[in-house]
Legacy VTK file of the C-alpha trace (Angstrom):
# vtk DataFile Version 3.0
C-alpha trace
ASCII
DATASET POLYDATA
POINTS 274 float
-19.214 -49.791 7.683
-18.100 -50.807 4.038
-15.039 -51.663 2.672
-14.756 -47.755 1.116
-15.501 -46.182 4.733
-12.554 -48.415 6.330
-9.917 -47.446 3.990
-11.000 -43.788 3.916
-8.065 -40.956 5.140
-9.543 -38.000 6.062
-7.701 -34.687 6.813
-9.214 -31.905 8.157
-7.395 -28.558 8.074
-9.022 -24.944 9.223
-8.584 -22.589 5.979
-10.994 -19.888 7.181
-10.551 -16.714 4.550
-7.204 -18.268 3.101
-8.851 -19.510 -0.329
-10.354 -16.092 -0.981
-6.907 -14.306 -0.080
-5.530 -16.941 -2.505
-7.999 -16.264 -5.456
-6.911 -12.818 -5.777
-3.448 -13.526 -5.158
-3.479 -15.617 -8.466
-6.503 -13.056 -10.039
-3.393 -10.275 -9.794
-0.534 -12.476 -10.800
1.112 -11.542 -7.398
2.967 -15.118 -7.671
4.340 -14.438 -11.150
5.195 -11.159 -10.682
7.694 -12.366 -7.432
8.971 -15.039 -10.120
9.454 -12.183 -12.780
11.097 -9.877 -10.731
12.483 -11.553 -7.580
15.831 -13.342 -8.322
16.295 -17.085 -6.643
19.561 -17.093 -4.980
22.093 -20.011 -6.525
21.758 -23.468 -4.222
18.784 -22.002 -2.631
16.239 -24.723 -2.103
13.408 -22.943 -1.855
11.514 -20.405 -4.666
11.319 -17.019 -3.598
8.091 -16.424 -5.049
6.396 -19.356 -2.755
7.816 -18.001 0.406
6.634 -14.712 -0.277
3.432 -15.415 -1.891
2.372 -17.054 1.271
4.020 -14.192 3.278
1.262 -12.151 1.310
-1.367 -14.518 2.725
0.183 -14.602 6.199
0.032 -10.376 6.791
-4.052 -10.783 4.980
-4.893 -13.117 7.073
-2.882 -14.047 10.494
-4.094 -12.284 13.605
-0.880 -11.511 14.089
1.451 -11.300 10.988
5.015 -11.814 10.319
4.753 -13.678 13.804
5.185 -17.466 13.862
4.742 -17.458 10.582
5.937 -21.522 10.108
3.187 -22.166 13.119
0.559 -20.386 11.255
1.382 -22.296 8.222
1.329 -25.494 9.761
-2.180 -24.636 11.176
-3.558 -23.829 8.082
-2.153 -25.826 5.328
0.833 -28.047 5.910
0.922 -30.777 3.139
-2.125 -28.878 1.568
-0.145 -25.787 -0.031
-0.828 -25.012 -3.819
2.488 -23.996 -3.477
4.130 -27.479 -2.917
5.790 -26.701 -0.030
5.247 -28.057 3.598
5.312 -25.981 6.562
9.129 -25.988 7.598
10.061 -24.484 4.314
8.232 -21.298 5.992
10.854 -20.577 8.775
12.114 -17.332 9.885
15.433 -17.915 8.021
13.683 -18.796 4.701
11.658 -15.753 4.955
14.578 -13.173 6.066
16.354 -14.499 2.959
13.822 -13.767 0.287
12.909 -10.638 1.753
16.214 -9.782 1.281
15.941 -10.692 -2.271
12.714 -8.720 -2.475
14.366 -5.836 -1.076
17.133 -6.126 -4.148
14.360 -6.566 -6.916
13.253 -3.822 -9.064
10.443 -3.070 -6.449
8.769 0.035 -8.431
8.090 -2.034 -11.551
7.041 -4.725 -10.322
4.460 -2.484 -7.970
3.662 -0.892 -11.389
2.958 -4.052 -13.219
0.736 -5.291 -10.005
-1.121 -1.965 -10.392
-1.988 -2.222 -13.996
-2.638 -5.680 -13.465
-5.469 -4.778 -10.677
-6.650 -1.570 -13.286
-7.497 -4.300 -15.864
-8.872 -6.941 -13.963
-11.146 -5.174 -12.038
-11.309 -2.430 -14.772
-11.118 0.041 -12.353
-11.505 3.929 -12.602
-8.737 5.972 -12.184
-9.960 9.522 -12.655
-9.861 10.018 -9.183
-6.382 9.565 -7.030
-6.988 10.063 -3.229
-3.572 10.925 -1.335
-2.584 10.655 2.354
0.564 10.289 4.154
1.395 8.877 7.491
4.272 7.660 9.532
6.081 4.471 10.479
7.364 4.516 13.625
10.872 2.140 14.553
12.257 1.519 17.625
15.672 0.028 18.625
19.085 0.526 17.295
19.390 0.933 12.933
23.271 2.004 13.062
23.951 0.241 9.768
21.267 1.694 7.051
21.530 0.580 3.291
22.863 3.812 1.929
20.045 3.280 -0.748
16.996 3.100 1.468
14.445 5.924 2.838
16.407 7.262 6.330
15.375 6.353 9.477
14.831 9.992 10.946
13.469 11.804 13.770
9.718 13.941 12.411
6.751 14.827 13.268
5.299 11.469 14.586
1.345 10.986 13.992
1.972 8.074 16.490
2.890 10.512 19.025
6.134 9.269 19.394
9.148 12.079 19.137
11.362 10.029 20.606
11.298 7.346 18.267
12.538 7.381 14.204
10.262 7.415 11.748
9.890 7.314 7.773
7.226 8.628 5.782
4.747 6.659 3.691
2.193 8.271 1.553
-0.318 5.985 -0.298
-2.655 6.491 -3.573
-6.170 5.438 -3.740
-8.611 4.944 -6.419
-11.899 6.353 -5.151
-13.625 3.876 -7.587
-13.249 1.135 -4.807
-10.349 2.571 -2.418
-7.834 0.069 -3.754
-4.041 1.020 -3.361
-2.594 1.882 -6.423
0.832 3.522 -5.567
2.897 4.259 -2.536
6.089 6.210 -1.956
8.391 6.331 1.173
10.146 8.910 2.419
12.912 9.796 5.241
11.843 10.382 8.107
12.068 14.059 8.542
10.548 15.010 5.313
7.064 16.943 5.479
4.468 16.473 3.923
3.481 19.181 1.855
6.963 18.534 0.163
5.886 14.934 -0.923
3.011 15.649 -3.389
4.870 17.276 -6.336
7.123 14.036 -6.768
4.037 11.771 -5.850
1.825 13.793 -8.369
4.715 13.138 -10.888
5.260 9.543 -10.257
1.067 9.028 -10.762
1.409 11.211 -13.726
3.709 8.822 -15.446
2.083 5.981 -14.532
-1.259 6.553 -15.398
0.311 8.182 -18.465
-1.831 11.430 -18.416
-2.182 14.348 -16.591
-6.324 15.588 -15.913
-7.139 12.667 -12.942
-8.663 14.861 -10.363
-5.498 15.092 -7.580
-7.379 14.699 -4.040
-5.659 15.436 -0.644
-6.012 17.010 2.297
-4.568 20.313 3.187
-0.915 19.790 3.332
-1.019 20.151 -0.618
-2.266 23.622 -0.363
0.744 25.301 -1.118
1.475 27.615 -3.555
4.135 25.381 -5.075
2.629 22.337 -5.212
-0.963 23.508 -6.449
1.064 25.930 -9.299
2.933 22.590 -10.404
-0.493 20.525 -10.210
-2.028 23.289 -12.947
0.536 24.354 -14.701
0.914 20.134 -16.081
-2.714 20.796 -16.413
-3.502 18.030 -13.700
-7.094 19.130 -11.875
-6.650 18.678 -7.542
-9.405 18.777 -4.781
-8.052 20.242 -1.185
-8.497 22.379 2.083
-7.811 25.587 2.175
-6.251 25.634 5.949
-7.749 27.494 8.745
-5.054 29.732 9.487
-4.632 31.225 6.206
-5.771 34.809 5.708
-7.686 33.988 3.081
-10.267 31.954 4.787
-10.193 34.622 7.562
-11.057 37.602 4.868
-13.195 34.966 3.324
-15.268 34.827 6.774
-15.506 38.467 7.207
-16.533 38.543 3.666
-19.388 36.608 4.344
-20.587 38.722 7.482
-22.054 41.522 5.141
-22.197 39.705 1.482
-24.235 36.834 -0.326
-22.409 33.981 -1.996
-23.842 32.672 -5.237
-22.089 29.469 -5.205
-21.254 27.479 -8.167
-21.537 23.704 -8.691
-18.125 21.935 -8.793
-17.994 18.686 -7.068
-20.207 16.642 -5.111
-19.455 13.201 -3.026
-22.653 10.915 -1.164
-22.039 11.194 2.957
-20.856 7.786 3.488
-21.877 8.531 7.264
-25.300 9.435 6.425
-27.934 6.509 6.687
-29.916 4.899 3.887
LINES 1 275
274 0 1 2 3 4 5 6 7 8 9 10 11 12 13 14 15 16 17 18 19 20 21 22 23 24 25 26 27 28 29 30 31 32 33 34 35 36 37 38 39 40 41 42 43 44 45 46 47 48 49 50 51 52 53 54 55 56 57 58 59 60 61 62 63 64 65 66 67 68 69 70 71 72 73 74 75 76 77 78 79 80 81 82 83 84 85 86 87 88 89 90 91 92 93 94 95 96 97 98 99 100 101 102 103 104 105 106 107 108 109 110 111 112 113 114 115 116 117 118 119 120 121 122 123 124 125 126 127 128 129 130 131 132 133 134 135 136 137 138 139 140 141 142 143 144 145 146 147 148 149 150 151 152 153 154 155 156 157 158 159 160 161 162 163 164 165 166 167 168 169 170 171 172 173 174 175 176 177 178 179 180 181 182 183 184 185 186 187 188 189 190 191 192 193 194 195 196 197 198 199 200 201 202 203 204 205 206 207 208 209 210 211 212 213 214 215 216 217 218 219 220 221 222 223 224 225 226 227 228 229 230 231 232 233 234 235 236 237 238 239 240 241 242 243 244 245 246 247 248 249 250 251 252 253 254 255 256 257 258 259 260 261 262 263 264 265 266 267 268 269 270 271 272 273
């Protein structure tokens, strides 16, 4: 063995997908935008966008996230962090703290800006928003609720859980891709055929114009929501449910009558085979 050989240090660390997660987390300017828009707290010693840019890695990639999160970053790059930072800096109490401070930021712009930034990287197509909606479910006591958050409220739980609060989250899609572009929250008791007019607003604005085909599932099929949709001239794919009258008339229409359908939309079957 050589001289070179002898003195060599080697250090060996498991990365696994972390370098990919951390491309795109600098492709999308997700580390500036937490420096642009997430204040550091005075005598603070750590950066708020370093503890939550690697919280963003940590939920990608940990099999379990937001767990052990100062273990996981030991395991996977302490004293190797682009960030600068070893592994202790990632504690529980760091990371309550600059959530904290995330929770105070301007949150909507700053989702905005990460949008627009994904739009013109990827040049993505937005002329076709998919909506859905789902719940969160908590558990536990939440006795002291920022008067300025979403309310933790009892709903109609898709985890099948009445007993437990809930709020409502409803996400926006591109269907160039399925990449989130949007989300809004909701309290907990909210339905949701009474989240798509705001949603369909908020999109509106952002995209900054009005004919993207709107695409959801039957809870927009109201008379309200589909009137407001049109009359902004916005275009919207849905279900007609099964329990209206009209797809019941519709059915006994088609018992003694032809249909001469006309071409209006068309998707591939992503279930059917090559």
């Amino acid at each position: 063995m050589g001289p070179f050989m002898e003195q060599l240090n080697v250090i060996t660390k498991r990365v696994d997908v972390l370098p990919m997660v951390k491309y795109y987390i600098d492709q999308l300017g997700i580390y500036g935008l937490f420096s642009k828009y997430v204040k550091k707290p005075e005598q603070s010693p750590v950066d708020p966008a370093q503890i939550l840019s690697v919280v963003v890695a940590n939920i990608i990639c940990a099999s379990q996230p937001l767990y052990k999160v100062e273990q996981w970053a030991a395991d996977y790059m302490d004293g190797l962090s682009e960030y600068g930072l070893n592994a202790s800096m990632y504690n529980d109490d760091q990371i309550a703290k600059k959530l904290d401070c995330l929770f105070k930021a301007d949150r909507n712009s700053f989702m905005c800006e990460l949008s627009a930034n994904a739009i013109g990287v990827y040049l993505l197509e937005t002329r076709q928003i998919h909506n859905d909606s789902t719940s969160v479910t908590f558990t536990g006591e939440y006795e002291n609720q920022h008067p300025g958050a979403v309310k933790l409220k009892y709903g109609f739980n898709k985890d099948h859980r009445p007993d437990c609060k809930q709020i409502v989250f409803g996400l926006n899609i591109t269907a160039d891709g399925n990449v989130p572009l949007s989300f809004e929250l909701f309290d907990g008791n909210r339905t949701d055929d009474t989240t798509h007019v705001p949603n369909w607003n908020a999109l509106r604005e952002f995209l900054g114009e009005s004919d993207f085909i709107y695409i959801a599932d039957c809870k927009l099929c109201s008379q309200k929501n589909l009137d407001h949709i049109h009359e902004h001239g916005g275009i919207f794919i849905t279900i007609v449910p099964k329990n209206r009258s009209e797809v019941k008339q519709f059915h006994e229409f088609l018992k003694t009558n032809s249909i001469e359908w006309q071409y209006a939309y068309e998707t591939p079957n992503s279930r059917k085979k090559a």
